[in-house]
C-alpha positions as a LaTeX table, in Angstrom:
\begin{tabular}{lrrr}
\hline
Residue & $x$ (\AA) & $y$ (\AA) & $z$ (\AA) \\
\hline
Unk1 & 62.72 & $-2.83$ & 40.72 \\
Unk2 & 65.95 & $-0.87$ & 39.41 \\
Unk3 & 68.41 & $-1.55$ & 40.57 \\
Unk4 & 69.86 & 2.38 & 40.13 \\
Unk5 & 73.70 & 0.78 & 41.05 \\
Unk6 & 75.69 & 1.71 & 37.51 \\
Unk7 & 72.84 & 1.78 & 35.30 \\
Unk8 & 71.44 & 4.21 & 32.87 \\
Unk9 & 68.13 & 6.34 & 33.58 \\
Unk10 & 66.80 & 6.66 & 29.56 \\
Unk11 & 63.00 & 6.51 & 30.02 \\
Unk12 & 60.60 & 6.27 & 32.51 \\
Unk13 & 59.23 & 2.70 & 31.25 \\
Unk14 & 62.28 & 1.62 & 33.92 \\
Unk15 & 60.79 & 3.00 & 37.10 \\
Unk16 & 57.63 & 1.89 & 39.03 \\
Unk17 & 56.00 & 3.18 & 41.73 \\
Unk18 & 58.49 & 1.29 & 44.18 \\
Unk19 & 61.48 & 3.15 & 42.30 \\
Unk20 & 59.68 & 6.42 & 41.99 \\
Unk21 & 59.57 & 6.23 & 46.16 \\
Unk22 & 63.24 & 5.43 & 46.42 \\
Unk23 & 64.21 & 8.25 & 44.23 \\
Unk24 & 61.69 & 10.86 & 46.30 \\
Unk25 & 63.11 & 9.38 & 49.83 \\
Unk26 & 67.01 & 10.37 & 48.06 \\
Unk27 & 65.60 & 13.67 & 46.93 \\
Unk28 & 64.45 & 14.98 & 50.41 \\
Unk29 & 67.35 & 13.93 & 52.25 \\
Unk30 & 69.48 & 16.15 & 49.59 \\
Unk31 & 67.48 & 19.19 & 50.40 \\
Unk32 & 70.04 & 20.30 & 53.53 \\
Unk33 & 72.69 & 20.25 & 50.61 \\
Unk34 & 70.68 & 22.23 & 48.20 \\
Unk35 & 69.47 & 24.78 & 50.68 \\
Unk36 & 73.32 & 25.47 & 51.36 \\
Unk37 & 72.81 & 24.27 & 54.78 \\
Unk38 & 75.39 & 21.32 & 54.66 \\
Unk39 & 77.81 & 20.44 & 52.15 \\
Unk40 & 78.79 & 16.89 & 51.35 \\
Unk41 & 82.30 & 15.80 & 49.28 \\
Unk42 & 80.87 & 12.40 & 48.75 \\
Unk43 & 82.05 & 12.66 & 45.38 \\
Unk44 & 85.18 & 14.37 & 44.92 \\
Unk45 & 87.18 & 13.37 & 42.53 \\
Unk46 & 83.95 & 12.42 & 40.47 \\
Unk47 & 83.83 & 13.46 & 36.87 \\
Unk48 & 80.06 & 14.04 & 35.49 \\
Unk49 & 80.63 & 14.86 & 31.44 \\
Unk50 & 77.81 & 16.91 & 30.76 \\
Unk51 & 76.72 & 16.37 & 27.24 \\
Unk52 & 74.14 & 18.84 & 25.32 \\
Unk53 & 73.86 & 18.78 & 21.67 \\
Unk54 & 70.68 & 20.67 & 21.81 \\
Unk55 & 69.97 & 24.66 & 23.45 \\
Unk56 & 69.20 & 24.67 & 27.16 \\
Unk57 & 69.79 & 26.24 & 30.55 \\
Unk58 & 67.60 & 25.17 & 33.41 \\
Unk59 & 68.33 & 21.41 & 33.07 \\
Unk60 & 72.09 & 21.44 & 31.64 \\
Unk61 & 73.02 & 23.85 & 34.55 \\
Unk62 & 70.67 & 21.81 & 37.07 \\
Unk63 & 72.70 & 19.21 & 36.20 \\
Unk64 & 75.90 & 20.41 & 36.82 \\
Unk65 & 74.86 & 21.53 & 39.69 \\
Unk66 & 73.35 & 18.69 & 41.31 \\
Unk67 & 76.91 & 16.97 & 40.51 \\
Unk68 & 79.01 & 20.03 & 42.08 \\
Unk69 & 76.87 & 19.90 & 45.28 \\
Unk70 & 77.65 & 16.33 & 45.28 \\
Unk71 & 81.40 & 17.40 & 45.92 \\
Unk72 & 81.90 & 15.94 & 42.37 \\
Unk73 & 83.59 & 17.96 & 39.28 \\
Unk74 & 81.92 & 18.69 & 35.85 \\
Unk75 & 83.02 & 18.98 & 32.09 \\
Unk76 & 80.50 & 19.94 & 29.67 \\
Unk77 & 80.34 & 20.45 & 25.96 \\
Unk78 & 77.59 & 22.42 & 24.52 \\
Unk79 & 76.03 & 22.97 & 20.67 \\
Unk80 & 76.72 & 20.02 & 17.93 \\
Unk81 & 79.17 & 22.03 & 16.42 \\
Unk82 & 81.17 & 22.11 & 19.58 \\
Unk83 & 81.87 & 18.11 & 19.49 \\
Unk84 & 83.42 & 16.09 & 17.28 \\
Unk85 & 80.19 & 14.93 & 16.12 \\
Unk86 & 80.21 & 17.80 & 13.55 \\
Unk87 & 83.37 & 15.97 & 12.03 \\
Unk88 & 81.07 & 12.71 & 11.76 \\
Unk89 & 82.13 & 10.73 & 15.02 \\
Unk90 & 79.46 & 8.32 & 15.99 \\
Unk91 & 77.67 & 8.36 & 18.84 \\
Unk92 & 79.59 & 4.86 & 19.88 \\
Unk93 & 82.70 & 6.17 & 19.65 \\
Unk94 & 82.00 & 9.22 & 21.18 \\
Unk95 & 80.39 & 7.22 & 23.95 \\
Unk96 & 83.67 & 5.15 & 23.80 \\
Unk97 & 85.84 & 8.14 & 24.24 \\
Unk98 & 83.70 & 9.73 & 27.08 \\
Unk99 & 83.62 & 7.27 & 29.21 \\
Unk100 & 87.15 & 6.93 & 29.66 \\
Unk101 & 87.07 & 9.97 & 31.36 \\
Unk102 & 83.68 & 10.59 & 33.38 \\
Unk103 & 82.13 & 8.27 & 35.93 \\
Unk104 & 78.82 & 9.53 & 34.97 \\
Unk105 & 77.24 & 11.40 & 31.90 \\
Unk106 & 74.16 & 13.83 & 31.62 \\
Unk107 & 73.06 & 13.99 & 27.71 \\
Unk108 & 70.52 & 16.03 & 25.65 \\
Unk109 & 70.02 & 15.47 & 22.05 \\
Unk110 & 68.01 & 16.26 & 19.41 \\
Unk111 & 66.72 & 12.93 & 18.04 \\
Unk112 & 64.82 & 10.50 & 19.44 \\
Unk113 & 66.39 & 7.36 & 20.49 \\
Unk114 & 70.31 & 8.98 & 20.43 \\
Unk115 & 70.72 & 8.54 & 24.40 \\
Unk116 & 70.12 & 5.30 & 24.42 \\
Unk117 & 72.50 & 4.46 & 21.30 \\
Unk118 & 74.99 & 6.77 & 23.16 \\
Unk119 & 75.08 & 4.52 & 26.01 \\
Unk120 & 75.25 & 1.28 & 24.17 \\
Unk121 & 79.01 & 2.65 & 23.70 \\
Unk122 & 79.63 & 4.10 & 28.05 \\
Unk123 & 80.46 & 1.69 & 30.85 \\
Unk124 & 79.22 & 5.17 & 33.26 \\
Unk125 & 75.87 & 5.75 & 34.15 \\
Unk126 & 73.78 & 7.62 & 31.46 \\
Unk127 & 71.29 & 9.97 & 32.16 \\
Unk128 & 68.50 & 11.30 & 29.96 \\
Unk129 & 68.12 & 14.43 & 29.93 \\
Unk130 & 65.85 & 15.13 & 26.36 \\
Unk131 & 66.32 & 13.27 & 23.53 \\
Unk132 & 64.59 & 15.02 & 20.89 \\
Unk133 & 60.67 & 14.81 & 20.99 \\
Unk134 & 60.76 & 11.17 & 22.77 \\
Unk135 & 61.09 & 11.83 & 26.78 \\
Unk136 & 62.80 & 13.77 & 29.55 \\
Unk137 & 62.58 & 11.42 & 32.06 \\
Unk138 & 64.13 & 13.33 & 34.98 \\
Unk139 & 61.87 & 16.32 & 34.09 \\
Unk140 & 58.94 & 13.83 & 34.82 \\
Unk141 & 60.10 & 13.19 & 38.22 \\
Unk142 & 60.65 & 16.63 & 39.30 \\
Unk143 & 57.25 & 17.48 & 37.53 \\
Unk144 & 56.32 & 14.30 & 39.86 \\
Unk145 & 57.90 & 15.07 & 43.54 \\
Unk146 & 56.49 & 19.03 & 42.67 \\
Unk147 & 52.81 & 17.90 & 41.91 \\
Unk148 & 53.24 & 15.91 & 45.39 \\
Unk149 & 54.18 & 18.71 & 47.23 \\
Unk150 & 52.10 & 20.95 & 46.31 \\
Unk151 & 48.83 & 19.17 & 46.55 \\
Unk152 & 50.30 & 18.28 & 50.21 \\
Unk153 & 49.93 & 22.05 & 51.11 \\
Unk154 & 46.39 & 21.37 & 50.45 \\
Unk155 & 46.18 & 17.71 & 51.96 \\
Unk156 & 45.39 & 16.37 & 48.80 \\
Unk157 & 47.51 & 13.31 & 47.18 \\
Unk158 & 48.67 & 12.27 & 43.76 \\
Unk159 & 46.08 & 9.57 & 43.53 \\
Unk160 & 42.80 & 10.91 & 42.91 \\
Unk161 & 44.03 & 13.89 & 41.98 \\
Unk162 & 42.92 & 16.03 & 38.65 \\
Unk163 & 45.37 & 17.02 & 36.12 \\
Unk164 & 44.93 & 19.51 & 33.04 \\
Unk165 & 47.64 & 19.23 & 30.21 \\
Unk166 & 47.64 & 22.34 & 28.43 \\
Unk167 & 49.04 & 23.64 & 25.18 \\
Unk168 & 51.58 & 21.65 & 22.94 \\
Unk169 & 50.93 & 18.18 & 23.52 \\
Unk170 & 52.12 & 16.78 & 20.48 \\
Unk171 & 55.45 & 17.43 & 20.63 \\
Unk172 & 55.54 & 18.34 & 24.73 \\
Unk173 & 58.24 & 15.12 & 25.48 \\
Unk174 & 57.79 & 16.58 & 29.02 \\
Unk175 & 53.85 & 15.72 & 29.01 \\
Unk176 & 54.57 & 12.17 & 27.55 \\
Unk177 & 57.17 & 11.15 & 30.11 \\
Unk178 & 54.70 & 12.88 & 33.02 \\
Unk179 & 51.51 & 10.83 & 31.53 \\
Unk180 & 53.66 & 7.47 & 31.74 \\
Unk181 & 54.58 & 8.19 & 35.25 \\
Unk182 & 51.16 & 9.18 & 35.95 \\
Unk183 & 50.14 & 5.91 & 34.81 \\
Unk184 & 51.65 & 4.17 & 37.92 \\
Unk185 & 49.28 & 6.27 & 40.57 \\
Unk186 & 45.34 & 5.65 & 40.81 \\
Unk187 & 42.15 & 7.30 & 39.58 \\
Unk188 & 43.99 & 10.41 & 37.98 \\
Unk189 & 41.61 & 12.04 & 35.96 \\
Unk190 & 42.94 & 13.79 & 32.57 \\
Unk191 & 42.01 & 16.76 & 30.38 \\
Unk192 & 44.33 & 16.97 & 27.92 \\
Unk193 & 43.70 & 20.48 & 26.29 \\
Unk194 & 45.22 & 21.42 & 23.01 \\
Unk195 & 44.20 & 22.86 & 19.51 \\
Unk196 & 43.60 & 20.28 & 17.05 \\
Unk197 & 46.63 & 19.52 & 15.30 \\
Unk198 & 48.86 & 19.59 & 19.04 \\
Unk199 & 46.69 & 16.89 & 20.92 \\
Unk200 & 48.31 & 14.06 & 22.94 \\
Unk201 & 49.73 & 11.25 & 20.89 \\
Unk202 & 47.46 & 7.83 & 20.72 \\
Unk203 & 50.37 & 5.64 & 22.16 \\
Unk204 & 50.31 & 8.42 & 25.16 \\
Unk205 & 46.58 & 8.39 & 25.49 \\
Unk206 & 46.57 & 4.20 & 25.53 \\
Unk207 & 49.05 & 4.01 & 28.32 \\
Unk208 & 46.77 & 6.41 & 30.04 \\
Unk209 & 43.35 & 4.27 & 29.27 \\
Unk210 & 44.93 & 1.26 & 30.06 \\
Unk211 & 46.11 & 1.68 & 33.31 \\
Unk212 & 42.50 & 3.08 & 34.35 \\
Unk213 & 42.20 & 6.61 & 34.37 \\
Unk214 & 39.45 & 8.66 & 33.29 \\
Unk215 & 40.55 & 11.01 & 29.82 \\
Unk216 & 39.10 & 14.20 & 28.43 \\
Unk217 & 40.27 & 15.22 & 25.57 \\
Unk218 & 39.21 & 19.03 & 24.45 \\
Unk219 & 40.44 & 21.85 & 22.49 \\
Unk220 & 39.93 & 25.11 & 24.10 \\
Unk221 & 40.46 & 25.91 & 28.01 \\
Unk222 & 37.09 & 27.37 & 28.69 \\
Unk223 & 35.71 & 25.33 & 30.82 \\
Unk224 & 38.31 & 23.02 & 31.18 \\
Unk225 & 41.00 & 24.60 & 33.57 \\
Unk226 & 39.38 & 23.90 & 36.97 \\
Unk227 & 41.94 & 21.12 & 38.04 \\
Unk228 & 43.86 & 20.57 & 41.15 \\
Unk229 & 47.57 & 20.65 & 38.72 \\
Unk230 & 47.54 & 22.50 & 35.32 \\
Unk231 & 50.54 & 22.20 & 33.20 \\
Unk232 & 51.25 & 24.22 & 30.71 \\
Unk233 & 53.80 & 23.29 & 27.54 \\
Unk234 & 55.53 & 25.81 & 25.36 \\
Unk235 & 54.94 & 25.45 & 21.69 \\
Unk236 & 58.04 & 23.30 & 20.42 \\
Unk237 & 59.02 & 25.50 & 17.45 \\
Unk238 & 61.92 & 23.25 & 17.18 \\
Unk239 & 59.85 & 20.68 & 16.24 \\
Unk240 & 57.53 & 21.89 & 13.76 \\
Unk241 & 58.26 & 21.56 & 10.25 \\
Unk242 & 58.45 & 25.34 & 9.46 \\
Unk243 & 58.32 & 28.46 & 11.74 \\
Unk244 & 55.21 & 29.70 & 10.02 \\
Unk245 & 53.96 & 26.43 & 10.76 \\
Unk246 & 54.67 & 26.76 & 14.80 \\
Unk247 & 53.50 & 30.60 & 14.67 \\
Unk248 & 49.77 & 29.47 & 14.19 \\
Unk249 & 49.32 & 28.12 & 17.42 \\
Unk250 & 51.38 & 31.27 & 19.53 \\
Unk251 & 49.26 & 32.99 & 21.64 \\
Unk252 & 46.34 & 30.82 & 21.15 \\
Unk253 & 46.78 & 29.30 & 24.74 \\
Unk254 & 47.74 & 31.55 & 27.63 \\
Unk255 & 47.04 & 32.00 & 30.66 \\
Unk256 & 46.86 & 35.12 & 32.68 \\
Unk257 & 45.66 & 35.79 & 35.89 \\
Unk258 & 42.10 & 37.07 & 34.98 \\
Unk259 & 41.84 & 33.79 & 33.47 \\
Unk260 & 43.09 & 31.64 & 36.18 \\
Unk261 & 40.28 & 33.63 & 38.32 \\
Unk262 & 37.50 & 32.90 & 35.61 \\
Unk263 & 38.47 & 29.08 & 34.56 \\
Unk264 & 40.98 & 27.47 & 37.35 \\
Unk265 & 39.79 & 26.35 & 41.15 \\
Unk266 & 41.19 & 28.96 & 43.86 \\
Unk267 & 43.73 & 26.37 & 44.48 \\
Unk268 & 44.82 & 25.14 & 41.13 \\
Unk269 & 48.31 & 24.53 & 40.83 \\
Unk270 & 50.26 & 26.34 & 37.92 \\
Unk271 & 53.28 & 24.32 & 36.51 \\
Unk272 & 55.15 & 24.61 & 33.58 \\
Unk273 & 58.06 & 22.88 & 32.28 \\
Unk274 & 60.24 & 25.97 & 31.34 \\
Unk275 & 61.10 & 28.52 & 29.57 \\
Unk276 & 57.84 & 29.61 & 29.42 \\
Unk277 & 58.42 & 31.96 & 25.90 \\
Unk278 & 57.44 & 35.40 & 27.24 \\
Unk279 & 57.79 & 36.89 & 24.18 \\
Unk280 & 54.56 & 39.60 & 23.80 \\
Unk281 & 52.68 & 37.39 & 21.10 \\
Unk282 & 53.14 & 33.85 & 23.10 \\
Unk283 & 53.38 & 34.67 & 26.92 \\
Unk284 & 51.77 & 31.36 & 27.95 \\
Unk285 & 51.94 & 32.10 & 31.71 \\
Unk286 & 51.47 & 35.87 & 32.10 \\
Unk287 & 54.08 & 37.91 & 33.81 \\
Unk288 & 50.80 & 38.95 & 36.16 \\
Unk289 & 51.39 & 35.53 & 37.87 \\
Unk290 & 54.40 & 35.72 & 39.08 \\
Unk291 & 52.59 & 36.95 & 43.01 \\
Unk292 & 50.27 & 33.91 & 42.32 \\
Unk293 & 51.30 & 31.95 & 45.41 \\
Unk294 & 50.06 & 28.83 & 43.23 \\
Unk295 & 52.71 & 29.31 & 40.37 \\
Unk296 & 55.23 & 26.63 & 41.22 \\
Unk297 & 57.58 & 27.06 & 38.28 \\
Unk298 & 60.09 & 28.21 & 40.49 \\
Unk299 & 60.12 & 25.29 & 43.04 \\
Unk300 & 59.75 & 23.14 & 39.64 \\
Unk301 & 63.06 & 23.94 & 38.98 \\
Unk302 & 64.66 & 23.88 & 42.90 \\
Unk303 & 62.97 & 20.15 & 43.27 \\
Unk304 & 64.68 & 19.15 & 39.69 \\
Unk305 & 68.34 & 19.74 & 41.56 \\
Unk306 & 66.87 & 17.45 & 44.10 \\
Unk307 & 65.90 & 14.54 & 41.98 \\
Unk308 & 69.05 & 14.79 & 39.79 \\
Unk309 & 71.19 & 14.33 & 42.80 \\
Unk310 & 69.13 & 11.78 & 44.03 \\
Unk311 & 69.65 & 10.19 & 40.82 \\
Unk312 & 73.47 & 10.55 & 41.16 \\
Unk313 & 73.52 & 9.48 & 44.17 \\
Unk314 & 72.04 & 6.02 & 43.66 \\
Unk315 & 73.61 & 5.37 & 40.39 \\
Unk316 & 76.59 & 6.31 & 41.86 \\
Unk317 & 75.87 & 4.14 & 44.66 \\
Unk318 & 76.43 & 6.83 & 47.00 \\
Unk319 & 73.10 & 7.40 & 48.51 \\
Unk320 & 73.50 & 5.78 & 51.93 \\
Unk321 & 76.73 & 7.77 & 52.63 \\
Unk322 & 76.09 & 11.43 & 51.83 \\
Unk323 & 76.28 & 12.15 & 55.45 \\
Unk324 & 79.07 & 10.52 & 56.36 \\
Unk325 & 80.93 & 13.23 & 54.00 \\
Unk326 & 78.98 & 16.16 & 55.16 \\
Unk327 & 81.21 & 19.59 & 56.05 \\
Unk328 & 80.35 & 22.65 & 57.45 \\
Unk329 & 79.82 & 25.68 & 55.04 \\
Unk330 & 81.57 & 28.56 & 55.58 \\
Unk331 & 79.99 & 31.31 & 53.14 \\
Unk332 & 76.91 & 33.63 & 53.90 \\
Unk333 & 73.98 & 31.98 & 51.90 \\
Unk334 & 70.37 & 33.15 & 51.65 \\
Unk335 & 68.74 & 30.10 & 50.40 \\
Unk336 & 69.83 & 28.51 & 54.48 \\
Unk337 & 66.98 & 30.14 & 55.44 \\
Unk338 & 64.35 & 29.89 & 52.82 \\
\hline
\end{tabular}
């Protein structure tokens, strides 16, 4: 098992089912701090250097924020052109040069493999968060603790449970590092649905085989959308070879709600990584949705500050002593009660 004390979190080949429980039992007990009902300072004076070299919102700001409710300070650099990587700095030195100020570092970046060379160079914890189209491991977890929760609302549990993967699969890094997760629970039953060209990779598909579970693979969602969780991926434009290339497959898989009530089970789960591109000739989850008490996109993104300050917590080796830092919080806050 991990041992989480000053290591890195690159991919989810590290965890097992035994750390995947450690990291849930973290995550709930952070929820009071989330929900703005307690505050903790059991990091102040902690420095988080939040690294993306790549475009993103939900996840650099969930990081920051997980950090910050943490009592701990953050200092981010954003875009390629921002760092002194655009002047040809390695990502050794850079490493070098980071760590001598953070005691923990959050990185995205757009090739495969750079996180981990990054933290050959840090003596902080790393954390993954996207290196190009190879994994996003804590985006698996919270995909992870949110597929728990919401088949316990209908007393239903991972194992057993059916999933549909829909849309890019290709180059989906979210689906990947979800599938090898996935891998550690029993008798999960797959449909991976994507157009030719966008279907799961074959190392992806292996793992799956291997450790037991049952695998359809399909290319249209007819027929195929009647799971308990179905997970939609954006098309990675990013990752396509050419725009015109990526604009063939826009459109071609959304779902709305008259499809949800024609293909999907009354109680099929809607998740998506985010953004979903809303954009009139993709809109992969319909703006008519959005009263769908089954779209968890939302609480996607509210378990994903969980897990990340879970993660800080026990790399951090803070975990067991959030409470003894806990203060009262002074401010009105809406989310107390929600």
């Amino acid at each position: 098992m991990l041992s989480f004390q000053g290591e890195n979190i690159l991919s989810v080949n590290q965890l097992d089912r035994d750390c995947i429980e450690r990291i849930f039992a973290v995550a709930k007990k952070m929820e009071p701090y989330a929900k703005k009902q307690k505050r903790t300072n059991v990091l102040e004076g902690a420095i988080l250097a939040n690294l993306f070299f790549e475009p993103s919102t939900r996840t650099r700001v969930s990081f920051g924020t997980a950090f910050n409710l943490l009592g701990g300070l953050v200092r981010e650099t954003t875009g390629m052109q921002s760092s002194a990587l655009a002047k040809g700095e390695s990502l050794y030195d850079t490493a070098r040069v980071i760590s001598a100020y953070a005691d923990a570092v959050a990185m995205r970046h757009p090739d495969a493999g750079s996180v981990a060379e990054f933290a050959t160079g840090c003596d902080v914890p790393v954390i993954n968060g996207g290196d190009g189209p190879n994994e996003h491991p804590t985006q698996a977890l919270l995909d992870l603790l949110t597929i728990e929760r919401e088949l316990g609302r209908f007393n239903q549990s991972i194992d057993g449970m059916h999933i549909a993967l829909v849309g890019d699969l290709k180059y989906g890094r979210t689906v990947h590092s979800l599938s090898k997760l996935l891998c550690h629970y029993k008798d999960v039953k797959f449909s991976m649905v994507a157009p030719d060209g966008l279907q799961m990779p074959d190392y992806i598909l292996d793992a799956v085989d291997n450790a037991g579970h049952k695998i359809q693979v399909v290319d249209k969602m007819e027929g195929n959308l009647a799971a308990d969780i179905v997970y939609q991926t954006r098309i990675q434009e990013e990752r396509f070879p050419s725009q015109e290339e990526a604009n063939k497959y826009r459109g071609g898989f959304r779902i709305s709600q008259a499809i949800y009530n024609a293909h999907c089970k009354p109680n099929s789960v809607l998740m998506h990584p985010l953004p979903r591109d809303s954009r009139l000739e993709a809109n992969e989850l319909d703006n008519d949705l959005n009263s769908n008490d089954n779209l968890a996109i939302f609480r996607q993104v509210q378990n994903g500050v969980l897990i990340r300050m879970a993660l800080f917590a026990l790399t951090l080796d803070v975990a067991d002593k959030v409470e003894q830092y806990e203060v009262d919080v002074p401010w009105f806050s809406r989310k107390r009660n929600s």
